[in-house]
N, C-alpha and C positions, 0 to 999 in steps of 0.2 A: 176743217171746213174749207169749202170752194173758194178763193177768192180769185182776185186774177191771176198770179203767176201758176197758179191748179190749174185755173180753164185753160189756159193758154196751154199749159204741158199735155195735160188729157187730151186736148181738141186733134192738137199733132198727133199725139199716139195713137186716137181712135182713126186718124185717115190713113197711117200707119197700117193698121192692124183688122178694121172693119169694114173699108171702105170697100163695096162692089159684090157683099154678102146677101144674100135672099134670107129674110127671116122667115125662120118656120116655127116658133113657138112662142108664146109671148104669155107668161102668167103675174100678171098684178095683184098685191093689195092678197098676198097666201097668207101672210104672217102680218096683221094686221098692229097696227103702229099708231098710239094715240095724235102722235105730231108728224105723220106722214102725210103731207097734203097733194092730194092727185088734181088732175085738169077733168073737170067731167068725169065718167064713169069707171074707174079702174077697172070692172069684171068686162067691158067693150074693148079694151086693148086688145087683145087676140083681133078681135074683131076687123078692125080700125088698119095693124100695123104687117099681120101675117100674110106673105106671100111679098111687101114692099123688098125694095133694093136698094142698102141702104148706099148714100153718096157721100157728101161734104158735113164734117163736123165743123164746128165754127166755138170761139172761146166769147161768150156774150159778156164782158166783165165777170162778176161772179157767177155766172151759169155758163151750161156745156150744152150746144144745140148740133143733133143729130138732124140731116135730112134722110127719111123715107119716104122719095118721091113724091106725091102731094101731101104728106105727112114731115110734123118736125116730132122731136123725142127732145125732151127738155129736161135738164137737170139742175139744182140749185141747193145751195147749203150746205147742210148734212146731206145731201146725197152723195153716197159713195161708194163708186161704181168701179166694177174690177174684172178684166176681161177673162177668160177660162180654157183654155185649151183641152182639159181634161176634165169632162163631165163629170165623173167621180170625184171631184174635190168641189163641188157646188157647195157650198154654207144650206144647212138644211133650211135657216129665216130668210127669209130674202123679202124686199118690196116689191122689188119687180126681176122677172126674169125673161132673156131676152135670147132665145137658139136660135141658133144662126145654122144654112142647110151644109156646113161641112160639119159639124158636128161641134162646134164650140159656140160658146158662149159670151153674156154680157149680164153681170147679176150687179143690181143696187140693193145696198144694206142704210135706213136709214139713220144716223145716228139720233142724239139728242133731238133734231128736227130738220126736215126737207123737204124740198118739193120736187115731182116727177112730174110730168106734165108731158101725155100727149093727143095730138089735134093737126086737124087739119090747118096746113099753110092759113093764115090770116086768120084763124078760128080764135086764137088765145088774146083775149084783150087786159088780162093780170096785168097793173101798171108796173110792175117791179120788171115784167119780163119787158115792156114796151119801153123804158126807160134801160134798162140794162144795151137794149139795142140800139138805141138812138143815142145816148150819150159817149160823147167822145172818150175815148179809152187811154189811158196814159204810155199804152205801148205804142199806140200809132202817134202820127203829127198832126192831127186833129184836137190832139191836146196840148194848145198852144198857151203863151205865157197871159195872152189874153184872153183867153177862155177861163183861164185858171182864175185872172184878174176877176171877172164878169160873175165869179161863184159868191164875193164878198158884198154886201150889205151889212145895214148896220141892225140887222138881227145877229146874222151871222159876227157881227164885231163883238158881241155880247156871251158867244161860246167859249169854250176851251177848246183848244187845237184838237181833242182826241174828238167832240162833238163837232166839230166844225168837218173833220176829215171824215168820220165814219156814220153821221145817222144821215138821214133824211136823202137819202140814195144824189147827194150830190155827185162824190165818186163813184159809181156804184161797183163793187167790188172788191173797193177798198174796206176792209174791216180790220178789225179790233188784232188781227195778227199781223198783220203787213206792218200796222202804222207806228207799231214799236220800236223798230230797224230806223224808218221815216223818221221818226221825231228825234231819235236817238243822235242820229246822222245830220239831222238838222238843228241840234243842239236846244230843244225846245221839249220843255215838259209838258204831259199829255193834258193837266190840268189847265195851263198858263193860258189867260183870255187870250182872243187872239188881236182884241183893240190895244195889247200892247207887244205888239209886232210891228217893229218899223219893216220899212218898206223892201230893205236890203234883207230883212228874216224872210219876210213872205215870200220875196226872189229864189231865196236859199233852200225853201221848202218846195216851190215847185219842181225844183232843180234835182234834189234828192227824192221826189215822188218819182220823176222819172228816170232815174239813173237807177233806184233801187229797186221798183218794178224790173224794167227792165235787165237787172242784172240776176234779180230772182227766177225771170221768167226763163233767161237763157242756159242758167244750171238746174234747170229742172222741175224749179219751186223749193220751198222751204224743208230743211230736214225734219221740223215736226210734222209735216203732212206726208200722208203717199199719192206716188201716182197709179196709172191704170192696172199696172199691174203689182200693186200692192209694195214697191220700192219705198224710202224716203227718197224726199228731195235733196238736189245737190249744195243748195244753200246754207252755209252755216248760218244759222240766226244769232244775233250778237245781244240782243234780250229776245228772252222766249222764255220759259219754264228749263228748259235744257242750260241756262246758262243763269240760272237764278242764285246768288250767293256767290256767284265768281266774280275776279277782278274787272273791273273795266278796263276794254283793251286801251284808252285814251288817259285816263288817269291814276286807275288802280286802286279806284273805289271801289266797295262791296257792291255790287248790285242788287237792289231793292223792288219790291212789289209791295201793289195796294189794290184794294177792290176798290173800283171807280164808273160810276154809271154801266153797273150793272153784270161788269165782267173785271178781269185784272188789268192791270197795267206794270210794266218795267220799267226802270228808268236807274240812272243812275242820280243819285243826289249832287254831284257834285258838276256835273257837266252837263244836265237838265235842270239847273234850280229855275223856280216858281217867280213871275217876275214881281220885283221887289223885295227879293229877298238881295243880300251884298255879297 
């Protein structure tokens, strides 16, 4: 799934690899996908995108935003988009497929669910994409220790650290893989309220949001994810599915998993315990 240290690697590789291309074929929405969600009319994209040039990729928190001159190309979630050098290796499903006039390509496969989205400059008013752009991003300095402060209320006192970091698009980007490493690193279980986090935790957590962003985003992103062109990430993830049952590098505990609002969670029991527990 797209989160930020994804967008952020894609965004580079696509101004790498696509930027200053003239599209010449654009087919949407061939292989139809119950949880593929387009912007507007997916059989108008040809329409819409063919003949643009494309320019500046941009990493939008959890989405990937292509410019095509008065046109953006939006991607988010399960969108998973993989560039192609050799036509002959196209994936016969595709959501959308995107030739470009040297002869290569850009195909999104969507997985579990996604969204593709494209439209003219200022046409898209989806509050996920208008929020993904507008809120401060933890790779830049716009995500200061009092922005971080200003996200607490006493709704928010009443969450758990994994609901307080991953719904309600406060971080947006931030999801249910990143905040593993995050909470792990900041020695705080994903269930633990967060009205009991003294003040020196919540410090500790902004600090490890941005240090661990940031260090996923510079090797590449996470080894469970790939990039554009279909790599793992350079990130060892230290909980993830890939290191489930192994010791912890900090104490040498078993590392543990539980299903928790809706998806799993890692943790180790002994260096994440639940507060209140001794």
């Amino acid at each position: 799934m797209i989160e930020i240290p994804e967008s952020y690697t894609i965004a580079k590789q696509l101004n790498e690899t696509i930027k200053g291309k003239i599209i010449s074929i654009v087919k949407a929405n061939q292989s139809p996908h119950s949880f593929a969600w387009y912007f507007g009319e997916p059989q108008k994209y040809g329409e819409l995108l063919e003949g643009k040039t494309i320019g500046d990729s941009f990493a939008r928190s959890g989405m990937i935003e292509i410019q095509a001159e008065d046109c953006r190309l939006v991607f988010s979630d399960g969108a998973c988009i993989r560039y192609h050098n050799d036509l002959t290796a196209i994936p016969a499903k595709h959501q959308l497929y995107v030739e470009f006039d040297d002869g290569t390509a850009l195909v999104c496969k969507v997985q579990m669910y996604g969204g593709i989205f494209a439209f003219h400059e200022g046409e898209n008013d989806n509050p996920y994409y208008i929020t993904a752009k507008s809120s401060p991003n933890p790779l830049t300095d716009e995500f200061t220790p009092e922005y971080f402060e200003s996200l607490q209320n006493e709704k928010t006192k009443r969450l758990s650290a994994k609901a307080f970091l991953a719904t309600e698009q406060r971080i947006p980007g931030l999801g249910n893989g990143v905040l593993q490493d995050i909470l792990f690193l900041s020695g705080i279980h994903p269930k633990r309220k967060m009205n009991t986090l003294s003040e020196e935790e919540y410090g500790k957590m902004y600090a490890t949001i941005t240090n661990t962003l940031r260090t996923m985003a510079k090797e590449g992103g996470r080894d469970t994810e790939n990039d554009l062109f279909g790599n793992s990430g350079g990130y060892q993830t230290l909980l993830s599915k890939k290191t489930l049952w192994t010791p912890c590098i900090v104490c040498g505990y078993e590392l543990r998993k539980a299903n928790y609002m809706g998806g799993t969670i890692y943790y180790c029991e002994h260096c994440q315990k639940e507060a209140g527990e001794l």
